[in-house]
C-alpha positions in Angstrom: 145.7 118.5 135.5 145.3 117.2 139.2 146.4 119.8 141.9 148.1 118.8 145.2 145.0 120.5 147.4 142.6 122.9 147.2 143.6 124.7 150.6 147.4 123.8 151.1 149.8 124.2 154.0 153.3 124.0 154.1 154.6 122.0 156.4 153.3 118.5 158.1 153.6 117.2 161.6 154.7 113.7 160.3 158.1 112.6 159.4 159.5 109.1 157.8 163.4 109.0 158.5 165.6 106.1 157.4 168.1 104.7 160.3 171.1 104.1 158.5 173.2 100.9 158.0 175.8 101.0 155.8 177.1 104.5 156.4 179.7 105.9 154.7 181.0 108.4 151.8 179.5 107.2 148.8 182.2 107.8 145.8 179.1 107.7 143.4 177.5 111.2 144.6 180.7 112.9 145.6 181.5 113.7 141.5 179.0 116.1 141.7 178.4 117.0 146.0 180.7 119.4 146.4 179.7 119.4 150.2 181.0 115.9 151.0 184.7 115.2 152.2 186.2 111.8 153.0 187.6 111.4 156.9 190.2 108.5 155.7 191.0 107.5 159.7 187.2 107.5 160.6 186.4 103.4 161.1 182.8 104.0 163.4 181.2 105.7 160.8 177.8 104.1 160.5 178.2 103.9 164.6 178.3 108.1 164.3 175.9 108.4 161.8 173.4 106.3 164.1 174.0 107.9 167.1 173.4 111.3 165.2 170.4 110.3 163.4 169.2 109.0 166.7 169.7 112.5 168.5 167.8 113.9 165.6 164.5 112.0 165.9 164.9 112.5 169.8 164.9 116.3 169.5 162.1 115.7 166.8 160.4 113.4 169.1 161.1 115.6 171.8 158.9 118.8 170.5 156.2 117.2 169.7 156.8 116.0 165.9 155.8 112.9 164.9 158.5 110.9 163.1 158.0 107.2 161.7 161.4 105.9 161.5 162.4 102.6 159.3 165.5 100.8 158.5 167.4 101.1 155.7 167.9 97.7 154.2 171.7 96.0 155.7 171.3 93.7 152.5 171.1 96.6 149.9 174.2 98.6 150.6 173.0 101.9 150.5 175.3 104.5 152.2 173.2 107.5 151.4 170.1 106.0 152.7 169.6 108.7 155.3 168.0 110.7 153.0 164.9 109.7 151.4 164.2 113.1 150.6 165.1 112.2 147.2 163.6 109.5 146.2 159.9 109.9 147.6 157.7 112.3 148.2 154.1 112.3 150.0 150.9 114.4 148.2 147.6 115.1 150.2 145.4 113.6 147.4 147.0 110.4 148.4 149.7 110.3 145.8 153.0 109.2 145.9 156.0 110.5 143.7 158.6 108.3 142.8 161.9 110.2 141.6 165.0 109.0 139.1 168.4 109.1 141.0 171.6 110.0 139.8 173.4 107.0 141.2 173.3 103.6 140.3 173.9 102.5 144.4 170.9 105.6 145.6 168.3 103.9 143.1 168.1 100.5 145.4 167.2 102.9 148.5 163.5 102.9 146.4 161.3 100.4 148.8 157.5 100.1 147.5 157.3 98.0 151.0 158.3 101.1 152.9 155.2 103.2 151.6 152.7 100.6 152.5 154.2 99.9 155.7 153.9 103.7 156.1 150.6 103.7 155.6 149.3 101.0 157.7 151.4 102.2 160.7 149.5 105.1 160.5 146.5 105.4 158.8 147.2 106.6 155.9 145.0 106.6 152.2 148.2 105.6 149.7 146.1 106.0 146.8 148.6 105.9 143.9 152.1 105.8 142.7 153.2 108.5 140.3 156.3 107.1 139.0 159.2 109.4 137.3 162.1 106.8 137.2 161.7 105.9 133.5 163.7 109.1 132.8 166.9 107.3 134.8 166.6 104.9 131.0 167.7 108.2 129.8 170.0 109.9 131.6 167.4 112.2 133.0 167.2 113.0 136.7 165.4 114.5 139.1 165.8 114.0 143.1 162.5 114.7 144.9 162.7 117.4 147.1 166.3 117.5 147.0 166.0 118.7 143.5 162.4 120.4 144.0 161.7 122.6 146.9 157.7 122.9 147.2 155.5 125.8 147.6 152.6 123.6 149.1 150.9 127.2 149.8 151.5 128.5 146.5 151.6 125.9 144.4 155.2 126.5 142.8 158.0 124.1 142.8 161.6 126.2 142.7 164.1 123.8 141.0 168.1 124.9 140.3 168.6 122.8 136.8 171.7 120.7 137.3 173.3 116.9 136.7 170.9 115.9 139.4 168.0 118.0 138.3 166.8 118.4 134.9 164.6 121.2 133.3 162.3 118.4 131.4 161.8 116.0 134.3 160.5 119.4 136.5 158.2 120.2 134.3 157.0 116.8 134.1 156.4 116.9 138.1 154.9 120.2 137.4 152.3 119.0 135.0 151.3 115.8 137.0 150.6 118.0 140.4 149.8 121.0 139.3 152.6 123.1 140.0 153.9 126.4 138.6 157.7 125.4 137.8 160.3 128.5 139.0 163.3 127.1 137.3 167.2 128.8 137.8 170.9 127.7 137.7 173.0 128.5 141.1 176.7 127.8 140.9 178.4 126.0 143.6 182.0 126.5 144.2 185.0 124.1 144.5 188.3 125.8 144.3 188.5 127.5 141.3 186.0 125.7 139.3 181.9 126.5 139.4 179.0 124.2 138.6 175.6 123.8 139.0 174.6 123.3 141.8 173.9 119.5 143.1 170.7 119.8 144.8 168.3 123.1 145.7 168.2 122.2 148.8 171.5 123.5 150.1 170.9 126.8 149.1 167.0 127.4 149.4 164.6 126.7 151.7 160.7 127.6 152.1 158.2 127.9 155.1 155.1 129.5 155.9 156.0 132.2 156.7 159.3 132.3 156.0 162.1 130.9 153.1 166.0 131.1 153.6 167.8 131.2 150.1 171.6 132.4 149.0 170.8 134.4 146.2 174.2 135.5 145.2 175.2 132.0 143.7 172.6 133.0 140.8 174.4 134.7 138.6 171.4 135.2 135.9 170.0 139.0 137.7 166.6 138.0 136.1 166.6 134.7 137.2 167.3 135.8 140.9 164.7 138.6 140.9 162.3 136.3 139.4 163.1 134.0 142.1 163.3 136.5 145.3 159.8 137.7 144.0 158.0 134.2 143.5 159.3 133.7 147.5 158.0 137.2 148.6 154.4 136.2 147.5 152.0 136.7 150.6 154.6 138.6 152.4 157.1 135.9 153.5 160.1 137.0 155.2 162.9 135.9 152.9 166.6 135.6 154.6 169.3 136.3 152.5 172.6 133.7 153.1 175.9 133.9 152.0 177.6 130.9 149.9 179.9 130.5 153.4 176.6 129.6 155.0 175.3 127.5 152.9 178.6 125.7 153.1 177.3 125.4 156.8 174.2 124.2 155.6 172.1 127.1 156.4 170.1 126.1 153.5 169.3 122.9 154.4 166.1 123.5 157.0 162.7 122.4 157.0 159.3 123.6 158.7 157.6 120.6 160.4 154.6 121.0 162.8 154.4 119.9 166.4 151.1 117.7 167.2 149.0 121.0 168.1 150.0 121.9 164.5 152.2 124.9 165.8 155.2 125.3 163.2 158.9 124.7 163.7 162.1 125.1 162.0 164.3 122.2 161.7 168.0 122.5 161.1 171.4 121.0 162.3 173.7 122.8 164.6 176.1 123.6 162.3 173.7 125.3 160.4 171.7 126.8 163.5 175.6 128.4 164.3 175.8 129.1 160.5 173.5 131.6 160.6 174.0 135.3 162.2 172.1 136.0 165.6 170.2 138.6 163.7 168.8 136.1 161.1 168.5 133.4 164.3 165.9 136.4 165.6 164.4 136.9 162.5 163.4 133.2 162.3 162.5 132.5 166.0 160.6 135.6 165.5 158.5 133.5 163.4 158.8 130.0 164.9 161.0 128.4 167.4 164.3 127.0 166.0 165.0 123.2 166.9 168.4 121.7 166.3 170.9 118.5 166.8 174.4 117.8 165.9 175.5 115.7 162.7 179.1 116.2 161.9 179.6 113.1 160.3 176.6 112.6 158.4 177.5 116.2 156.6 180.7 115.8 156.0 180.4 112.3 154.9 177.0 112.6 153.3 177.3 116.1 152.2 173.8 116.8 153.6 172.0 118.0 156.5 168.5 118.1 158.5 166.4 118.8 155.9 168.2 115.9 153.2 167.1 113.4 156.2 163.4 114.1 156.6 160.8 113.1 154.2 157.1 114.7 154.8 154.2 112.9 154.9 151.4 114.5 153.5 149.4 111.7 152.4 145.3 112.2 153.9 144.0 110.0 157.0 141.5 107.3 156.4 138.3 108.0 157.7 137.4 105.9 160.4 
């Protein structure tokens, strides 16, 4: 079993974001995103979306991160390309994970081109691709770190099974990086009716130091203990949100590091205002909170900050 590092840390001071092109609400993801809602009269969409992922990599840009930003392909038609999040992620043995998507229109955001350009740009050993998509043949998904939020310190991947994410395809990450798989079900809710929820993401989060995580949308009391203690390991501050937060997308944050490798968190404002002042003090106790405004991309997109930003992990090349 190969295993991601032998000394790992949890968060990386390089970014690859996607400028979008063709912007909108896609009508394939909304049957399961509870968070997205149409804006019929809105005509400037991918203008908005631009202009707020723009502001994103400034304030990124603007505290030292260092973000590698490509376009999304205008040819391809991919409205949710924003977020590549779910269909990459970036290993510090040089690996590359490859992830099956739950729809058809998400699965052309998938550029082999991308990685190496990535990697010449900056350096980088791209050693291999580790490639889960056969399980789309199948019905199977599994959405990268959308589905999967890593404990790159701990080495355990916390995964709420759903549509998007399935229990199978986890353990198949699990196996091929050596992680300890911490599987539940969270419910989202959408007027009367519960589901699974679409992605972990919106309702957990995981630094250094810290993780944010709505507990009370686990109904299994095992499953949530079992959870809240797998977070607690080496005495992480664990910050408990409501499901009214995570409808702000309190849940959707991310620890990046600034170039002197000093930890941040990443959020949106609507998530930054999501949160109580307490819990803002509880976090910037920790490390300093940075944040930009997306209104469109999350109510179009039905995701936030952390859905944008994929980490690069992947090791230098000697010079």
């Amino acid at each position: 079993m190969h295993t991601e590092d032998s000394h790992p840390v949890q968060s990386t001071n390089l970014l690859m974001m996607i400028r979008p092109s063709a912007f909108r609400m896609n009508e394939e993801t909304a049957v399961n995103n509870a968070y997205q809602s149409e804006a019929p009269n809105l005509s400037d969409a991918v203008e908005r979306a631009q202009e707020e992922f723009d502001g994103v990599v400034t304030v990124l840009r603007q505290h030292g991160v260092k973000v590698a930003v490509y376009d999304s392909d205008p040819e391809a038609d991919t409205p949710d390309a924003l977020f590549p999040n779910n269909w990459v992620s970036f290993h510090r043995d040089g690996r590359v994970g490859l992830y099956p998507m739950f729809a058809k229109n998400r699965r052309r955001e998938r550029r082999e081109s991308l990685l190496h350009s990535l990697a010449i740009d900056h350096g980088l050993d791209f050693d291999s691709i580790v490639d889960f998509t056969e399980f789309e043949q199948h019905g199977v998904f599994l959405e990268g770190t959308g589905s999967l939020i890593l404990d790159r310190t701990n080495l355990k991947a916390f995964a709420a099974i759903g549509p998007r994410t399935d229990q199978q395809a986890a353990l198949h990450f699990c196996e091929a990086f050596g992680y300890e798989l911490v599987s539940f079900t969270a419910l989202q809710t959408s007027g009367d009716a519960a589901a699974p929820i679409y992605h972990t993401n919106v309702m957990l989060a995981i630094g250094s130091d810290w993780a944010v995580l709505c507990d009370t949308i686990i109904p299994d009391e095992e499953e949530r203990q079992h959870v809240l203690d797998a977070l607690s390991i080496g005495g992480r501050t664990v910050i408990l949100i409501s499901p009214e937060q995570v409808n702000g997308f309190a849940g959707n944050v991310l620890e990046v590091r600034n170039a002197e490798e000093a930890p941040l968190i990443a959020m949106s404002s609507a998530a930054y205002s999501s949160f109580t002042s307490e819990q803002r003090a509880e976090l910037e106790a920790i490390a300093p909170i940075i944040h930009a405004p997306i209104p469109t991309i999350e109510q179009l997109g039905g995701g936030s900050v952390r859905c944008m930003l994929a980490e690069v992990f992947l090791p230098h090349i000697a010079p």
